[in-house]
Residue, then its C-alpha position, 0 to 999 in steps of 0.5 A: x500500500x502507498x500512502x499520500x501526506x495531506x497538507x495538514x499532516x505535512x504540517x503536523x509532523x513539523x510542528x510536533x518534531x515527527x520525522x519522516x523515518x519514524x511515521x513511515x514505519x508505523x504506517x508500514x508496520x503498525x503494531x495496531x490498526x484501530x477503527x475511528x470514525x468513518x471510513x478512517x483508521x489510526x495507524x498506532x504504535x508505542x515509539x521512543x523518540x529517543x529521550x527514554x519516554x514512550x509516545x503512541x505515535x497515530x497517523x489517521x489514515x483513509x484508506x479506502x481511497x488509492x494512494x492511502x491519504x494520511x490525514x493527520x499525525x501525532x504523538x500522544x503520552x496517554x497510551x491507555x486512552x487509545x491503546x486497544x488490547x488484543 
């Protein structure tokens, strides 16, 4: 599957400091895919940026369209709240 960064996500993942490199492997390698509302999905896994704190980094995602449209992107601390168990 390929995937398309809306404007807004292109700007999301500047303002909150989001590299490239690290949503790509969650949208590829998603440790969980979980329904939202419509025809969206996040994309979500729990990802140290590096400073030794666990984030859920969710990439809101259509993909029922071709290219895959992210439409937004963050990084949460409150893993509990969006976190599905299996």
């Amino acid at each position: 599957m390929t995937f398309k960064l809306s404007n807004h996500a292109t700007g999301e993942m500047e303002r909150r400091s989001i590299p490239w490199q690290i949503l790509e492997t969650v949208l590829y390698h998603p440790q969980q895919i979980v329904a939202e509302r419509g025809n969206l999905k996040a994309y979500q896994s729990v990802i140290d940026f590096g400073n030794g704190k666990h984030f859920l980094l969710r990439a809101i995602v259509d993909d029922t369209v071709t290219p895959a449209i992210v439409v937004t992107v963050y990084r949460t601390s409150k893993i509990d709240k969006y976190w599905r168990p299996s």
